[in-house]
RODO-2510 file (C-alpha; in nm, 4 decimals, decimal comma):
residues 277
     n   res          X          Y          Z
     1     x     1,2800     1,0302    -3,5366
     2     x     1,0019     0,9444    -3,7734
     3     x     1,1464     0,6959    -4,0786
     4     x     1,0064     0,7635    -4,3811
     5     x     0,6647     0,6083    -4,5168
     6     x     0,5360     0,6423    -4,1518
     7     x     0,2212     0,6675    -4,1396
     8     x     0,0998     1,0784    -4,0272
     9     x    -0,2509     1,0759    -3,8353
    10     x    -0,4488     1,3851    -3,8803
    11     x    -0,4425     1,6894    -3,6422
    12     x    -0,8211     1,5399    -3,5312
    13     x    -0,7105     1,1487    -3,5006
    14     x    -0,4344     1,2589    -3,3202
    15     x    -0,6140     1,3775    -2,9708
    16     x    -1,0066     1,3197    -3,0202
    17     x    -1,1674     0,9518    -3,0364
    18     x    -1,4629     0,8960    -3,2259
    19     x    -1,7524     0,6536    -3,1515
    20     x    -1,7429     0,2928    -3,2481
    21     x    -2,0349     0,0286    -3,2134
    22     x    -1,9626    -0,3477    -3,1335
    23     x    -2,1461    -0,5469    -3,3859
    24     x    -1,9739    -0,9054    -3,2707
    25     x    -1,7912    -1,0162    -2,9899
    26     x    -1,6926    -1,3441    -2,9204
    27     x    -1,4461    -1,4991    -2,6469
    28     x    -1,1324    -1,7003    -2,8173
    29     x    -0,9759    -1,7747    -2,5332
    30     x    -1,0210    -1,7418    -2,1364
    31     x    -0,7879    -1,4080    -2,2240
    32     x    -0,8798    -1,3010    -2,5859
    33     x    -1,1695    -1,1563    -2,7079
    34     x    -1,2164    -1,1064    -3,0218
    35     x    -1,4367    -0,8033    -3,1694
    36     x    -1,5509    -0,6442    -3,4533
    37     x    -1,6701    -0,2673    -3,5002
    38     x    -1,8595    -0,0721    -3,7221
    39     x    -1,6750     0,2556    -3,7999
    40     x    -1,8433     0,6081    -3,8922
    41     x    -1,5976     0,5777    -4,2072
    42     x    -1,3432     0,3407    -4,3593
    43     x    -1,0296     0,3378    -4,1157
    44     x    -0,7981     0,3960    -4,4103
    45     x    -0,5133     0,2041    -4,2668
    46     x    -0,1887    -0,0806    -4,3380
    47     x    -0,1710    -0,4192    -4,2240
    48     x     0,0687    -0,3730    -3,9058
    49     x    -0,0769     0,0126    -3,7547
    50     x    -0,2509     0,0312    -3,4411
    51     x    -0,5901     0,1714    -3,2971
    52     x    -0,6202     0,3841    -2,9424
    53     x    -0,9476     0,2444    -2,7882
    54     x    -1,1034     0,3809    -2,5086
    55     x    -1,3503     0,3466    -2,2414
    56     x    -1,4861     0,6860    -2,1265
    57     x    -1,4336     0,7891    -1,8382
    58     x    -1,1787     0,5047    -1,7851
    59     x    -0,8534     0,5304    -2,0054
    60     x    -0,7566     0,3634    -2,2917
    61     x    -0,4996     0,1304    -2,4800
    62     x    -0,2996     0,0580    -2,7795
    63     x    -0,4657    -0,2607    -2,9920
    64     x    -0,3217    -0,3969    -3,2923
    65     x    -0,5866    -0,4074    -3,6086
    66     x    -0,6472    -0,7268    -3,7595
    67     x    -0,8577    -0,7023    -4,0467
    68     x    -0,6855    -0,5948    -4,4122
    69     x    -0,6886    -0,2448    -4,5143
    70     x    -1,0580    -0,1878    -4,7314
    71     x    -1,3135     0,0137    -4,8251
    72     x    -1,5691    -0,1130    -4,5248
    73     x    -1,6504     0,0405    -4,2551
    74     x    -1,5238    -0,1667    -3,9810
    75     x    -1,2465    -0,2589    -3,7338
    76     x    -1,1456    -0,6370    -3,6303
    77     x    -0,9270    -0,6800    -3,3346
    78     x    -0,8486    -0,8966    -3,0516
    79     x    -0,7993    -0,7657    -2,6981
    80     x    -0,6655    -0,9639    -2,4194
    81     x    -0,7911    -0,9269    -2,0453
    82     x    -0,4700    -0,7720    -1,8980
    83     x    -0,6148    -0,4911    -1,6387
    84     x    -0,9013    -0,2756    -1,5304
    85     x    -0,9238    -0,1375    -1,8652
    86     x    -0,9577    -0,4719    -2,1007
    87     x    -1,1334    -0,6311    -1,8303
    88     x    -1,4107    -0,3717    -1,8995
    89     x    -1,4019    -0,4639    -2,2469
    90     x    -1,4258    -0,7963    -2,2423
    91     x    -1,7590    -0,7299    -2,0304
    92     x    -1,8991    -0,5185    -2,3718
    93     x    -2,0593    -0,6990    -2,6346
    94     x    -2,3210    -0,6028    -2,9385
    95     x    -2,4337    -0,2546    -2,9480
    96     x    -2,2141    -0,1135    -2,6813
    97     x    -2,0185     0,2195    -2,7807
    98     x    -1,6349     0,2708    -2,7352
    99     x    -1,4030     0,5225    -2,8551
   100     x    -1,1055     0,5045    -3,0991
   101     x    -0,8587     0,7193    -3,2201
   102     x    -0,5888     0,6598    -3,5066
   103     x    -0,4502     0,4294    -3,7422
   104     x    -0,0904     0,4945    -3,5657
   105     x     0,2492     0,4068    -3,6362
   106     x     0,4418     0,2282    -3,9441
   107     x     0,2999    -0,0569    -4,0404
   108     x     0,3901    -0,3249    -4,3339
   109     x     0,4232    -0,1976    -4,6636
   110     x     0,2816    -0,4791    -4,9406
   111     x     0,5680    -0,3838    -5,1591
   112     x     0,7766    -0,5231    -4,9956
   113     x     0,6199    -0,8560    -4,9901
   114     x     0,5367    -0,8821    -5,4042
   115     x     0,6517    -1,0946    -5,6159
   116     x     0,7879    -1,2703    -5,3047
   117     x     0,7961    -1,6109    -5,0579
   118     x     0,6228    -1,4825    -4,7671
   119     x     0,6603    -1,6822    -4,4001
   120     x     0,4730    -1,5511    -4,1397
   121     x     0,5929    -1,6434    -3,8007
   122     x     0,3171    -1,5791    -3,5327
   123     x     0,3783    -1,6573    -3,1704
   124     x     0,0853    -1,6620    -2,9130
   125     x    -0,1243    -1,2891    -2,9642
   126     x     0,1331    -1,2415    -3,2116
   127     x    -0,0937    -1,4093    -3,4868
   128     x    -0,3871    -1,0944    -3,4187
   129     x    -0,1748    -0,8157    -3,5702
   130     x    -0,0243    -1,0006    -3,8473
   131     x    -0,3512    -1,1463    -3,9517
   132     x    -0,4002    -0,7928    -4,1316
   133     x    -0,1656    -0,8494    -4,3612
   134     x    -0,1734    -1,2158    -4,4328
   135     x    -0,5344    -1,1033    -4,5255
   136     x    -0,4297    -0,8746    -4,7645
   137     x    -0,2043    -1,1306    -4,8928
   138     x    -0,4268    -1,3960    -4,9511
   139     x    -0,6653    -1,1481    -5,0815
   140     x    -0,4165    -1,0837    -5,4006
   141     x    -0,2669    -1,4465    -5,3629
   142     x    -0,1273    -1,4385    -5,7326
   143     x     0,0651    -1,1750    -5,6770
   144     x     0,2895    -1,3964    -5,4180
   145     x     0,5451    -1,6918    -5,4652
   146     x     0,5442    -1,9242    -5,1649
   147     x     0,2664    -1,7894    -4,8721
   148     x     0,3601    -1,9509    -4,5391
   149     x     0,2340    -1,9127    -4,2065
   150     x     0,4214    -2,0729    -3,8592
   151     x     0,1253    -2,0557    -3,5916
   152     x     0,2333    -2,1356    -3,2060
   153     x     0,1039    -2,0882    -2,9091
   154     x     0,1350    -2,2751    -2,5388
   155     x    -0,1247    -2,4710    -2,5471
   156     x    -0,4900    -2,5347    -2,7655
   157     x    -0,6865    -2,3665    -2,5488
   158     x    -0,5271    -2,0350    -2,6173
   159     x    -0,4761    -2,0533    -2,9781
   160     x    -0,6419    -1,7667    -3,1697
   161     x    -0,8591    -1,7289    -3,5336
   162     x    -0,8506    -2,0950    -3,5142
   163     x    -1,1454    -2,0801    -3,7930
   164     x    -0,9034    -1,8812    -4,0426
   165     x    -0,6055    -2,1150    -3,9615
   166     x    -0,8084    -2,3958    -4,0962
   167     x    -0,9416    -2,2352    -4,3467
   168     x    -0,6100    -2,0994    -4,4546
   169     x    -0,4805    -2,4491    -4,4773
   170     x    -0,7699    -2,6166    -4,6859
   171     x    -0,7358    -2,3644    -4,9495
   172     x    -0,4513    -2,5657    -5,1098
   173     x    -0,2065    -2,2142    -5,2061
   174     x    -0,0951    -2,1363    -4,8330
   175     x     0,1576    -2,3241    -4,5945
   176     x     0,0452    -2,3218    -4,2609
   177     x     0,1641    -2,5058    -3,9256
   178     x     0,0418    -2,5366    -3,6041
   179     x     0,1934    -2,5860    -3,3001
   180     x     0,2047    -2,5318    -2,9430
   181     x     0,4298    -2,5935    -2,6519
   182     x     0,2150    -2,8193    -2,4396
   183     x    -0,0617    -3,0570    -2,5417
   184     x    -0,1065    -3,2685    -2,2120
   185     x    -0,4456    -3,3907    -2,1334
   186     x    -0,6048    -3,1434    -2,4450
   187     x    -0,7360    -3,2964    -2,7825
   188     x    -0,4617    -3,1159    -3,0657
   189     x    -0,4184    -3,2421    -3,4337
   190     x    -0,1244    -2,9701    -3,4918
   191     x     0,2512    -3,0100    -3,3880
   192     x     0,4039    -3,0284    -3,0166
   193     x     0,7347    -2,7497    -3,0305
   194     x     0,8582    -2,4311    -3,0696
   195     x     0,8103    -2,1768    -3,3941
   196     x     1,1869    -2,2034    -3,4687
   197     x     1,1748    -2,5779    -3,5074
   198     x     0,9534    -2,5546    -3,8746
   199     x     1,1541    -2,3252    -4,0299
   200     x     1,4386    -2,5598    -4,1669
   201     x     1,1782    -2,8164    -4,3335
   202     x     1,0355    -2,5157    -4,5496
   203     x     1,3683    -2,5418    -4,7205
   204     x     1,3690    -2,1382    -4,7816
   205     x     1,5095    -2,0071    -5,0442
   206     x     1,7136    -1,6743    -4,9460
   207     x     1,7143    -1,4944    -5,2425
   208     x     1,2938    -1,5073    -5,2856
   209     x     1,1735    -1,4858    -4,9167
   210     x     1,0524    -1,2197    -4,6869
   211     x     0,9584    -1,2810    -4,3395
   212     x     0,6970    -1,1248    -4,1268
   213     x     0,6898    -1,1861    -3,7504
   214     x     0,4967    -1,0800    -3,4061
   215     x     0,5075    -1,2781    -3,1128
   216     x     0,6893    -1,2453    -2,7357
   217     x     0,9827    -1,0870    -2,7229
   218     x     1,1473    -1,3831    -2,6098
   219     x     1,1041    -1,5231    -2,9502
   220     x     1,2706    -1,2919    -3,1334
   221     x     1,6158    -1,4247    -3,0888
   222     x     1,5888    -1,7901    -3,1441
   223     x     1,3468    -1,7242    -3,4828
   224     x     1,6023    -1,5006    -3,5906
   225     x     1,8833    -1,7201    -3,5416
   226     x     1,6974    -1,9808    -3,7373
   227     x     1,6546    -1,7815    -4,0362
   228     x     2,0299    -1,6937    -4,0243
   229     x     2,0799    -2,0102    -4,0651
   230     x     1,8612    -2,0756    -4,2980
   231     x     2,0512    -1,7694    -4,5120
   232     x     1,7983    -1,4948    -4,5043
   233     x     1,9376    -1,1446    -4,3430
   234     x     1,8226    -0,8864    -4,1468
   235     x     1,7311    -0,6326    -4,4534
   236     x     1,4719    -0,9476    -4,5177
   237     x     1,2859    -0,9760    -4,1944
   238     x     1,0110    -0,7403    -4,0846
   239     x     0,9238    -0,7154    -3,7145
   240     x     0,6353    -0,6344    -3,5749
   241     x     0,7214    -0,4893    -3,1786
   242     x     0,4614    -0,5110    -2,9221
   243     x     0,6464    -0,2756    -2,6944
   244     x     0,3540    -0,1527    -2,4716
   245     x     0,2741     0,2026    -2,5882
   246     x     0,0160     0,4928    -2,4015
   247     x    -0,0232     0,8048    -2,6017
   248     x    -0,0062     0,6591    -2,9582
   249     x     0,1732     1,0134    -3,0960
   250     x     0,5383     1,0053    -2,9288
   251     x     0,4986     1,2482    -2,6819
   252     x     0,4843     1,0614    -2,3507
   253     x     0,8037     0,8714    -2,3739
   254     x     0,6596     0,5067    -2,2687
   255     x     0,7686     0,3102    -2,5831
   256     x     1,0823     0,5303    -2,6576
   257     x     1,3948     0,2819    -2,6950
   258     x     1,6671     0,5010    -2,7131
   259     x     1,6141     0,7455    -3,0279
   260     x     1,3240     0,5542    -3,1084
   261     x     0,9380     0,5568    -3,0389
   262     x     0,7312     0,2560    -3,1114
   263     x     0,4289     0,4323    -3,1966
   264     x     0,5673     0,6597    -3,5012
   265     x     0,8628     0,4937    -3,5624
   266     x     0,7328     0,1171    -3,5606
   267     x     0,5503    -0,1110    -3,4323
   268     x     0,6884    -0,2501    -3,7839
   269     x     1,0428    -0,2466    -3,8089
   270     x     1,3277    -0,3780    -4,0796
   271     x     1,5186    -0,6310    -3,8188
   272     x     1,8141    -0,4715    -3,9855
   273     x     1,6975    -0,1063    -3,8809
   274     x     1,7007    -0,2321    -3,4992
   275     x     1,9712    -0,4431    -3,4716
   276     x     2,1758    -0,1968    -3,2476
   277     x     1,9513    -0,1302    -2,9975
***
């Protein structure tokens, strides 16, 4: 099934990668690289869709796009050493050449957010896809009630975008806090805790807020148990799955959860849509 508003690649996006040049790369964390691309054209995609990147002759793999939809040129991600094929990656740097194929998959519509509170709830890599559409939301700030953003990780060294976090906070308009599990033995100004354990000093209001989350999938059950609580519904929630997907177009089966397929159908789903499964 393909729910409506997904997003429909082109016959060409669909199967055949184009070239993309690395103009920065820079190491966030011993796992996460960070990278930014410069495109043959504008990607032309939402805050929440997906990228195909490949190594040729190697393979490739789904990566979540971080920068907000635009009229430039280029692609912001962050890609975290996991196997043969990211550890390849994290080896390129300025000027090398990989390929791409897409945007795929349903991603966050901004309508939904207008007029709205928005809390983002980021756990560990979690923060990299979401940070395309806090972007965009930041970018039209007065279009938004309350903008708030729940930042964890394990520990300091693996926190991610630290520089937009901090910037984030010193503009004065956004929420944001930061916390990780562990701080033993590591410098750390932010919290010590969990992502659930902010969420009842925001003092929410149901009726105004929307919530956007990504993290591991362990997560999902506590933070959403915590908003319950804190009176906002399924219908309000947005989820952003990180199910691990191959093919990007629904044919080969590997993120297919019973009737439904990651790439086409999500990653971004209504928590009230996937409740069931």
């Amino acid at each position: 099934m393909t729910m409506p508003g997904a997003f429909e690649p082109s016959p060409v996006a669909n199967y055949l990668p184009t070239t993309a040049i690395i103009e920065e790369a820079e190491n966030f964390t011993a796992r996460d690289r960070y990278f930014r691309l410069s495109l043959e054209r504008p990607l032309g995609h939402r805050p929440g869709q997906f990228v195909m990147v490949s190594v040729f002759g190697l393979g490739e793999a789904p990566i979540s796009i971080s920068n907000p939809p635009g009229d430039a040129p280029t692609l912001e991600m962050v890609i975290r050493n996991a196997g043969s094929l990211t550890q390849v990656l994290h080896s390129y740097g300025p000027g090398d050449a990989i390929g791409l194929r897409g945007p795929y998959g349903h991603g966050f519509d901004l309508h939904d957010f207008l007029g709205r509170d928005v809390l983002f709830i980021c756990g560990g890599l979690g923060l990299a896809p979401l940070r395309s559409l806090i972007r965009a939301v930041i970018d039209r700030r007065g279009e938004f009630g309350r903008v708030m953003v729940i930042s964890g990780c394990r520990t300091p060294a693996e926190e991610i975008y630290r520089p937009d976090l901090t910037a984030w906070a010193e503009r004065g308009d956004v929420d944001i806090v930061r916390l990780v599990d562990n701080a033993a033995n590591m410098p750390w100004k932010g919290r010590v805790g969990l992502v659930t354990e902010p969420i009842a000093g925001l003092k929410l209001d149901p009726a105004e807020t929307v919530v956007a989350m990504c993290g591991p999938p362990v997560m999902y059950k506590f933070v959403l148990l915590e908003l319950a609580g804190a009176g906002i519904n399924g219908d309000r929630v947005f989820v952003d799955l990180e199910r691990r997907m191959r093919c990007g177009v629904g044919k080969c089966g590997h993120c297919q959860i019973n009737d439904i397929y990651c790439c086409q159908d999500g990653p971004v789903f209504r928590f009230s849509e996937i409740a069931h499964l």
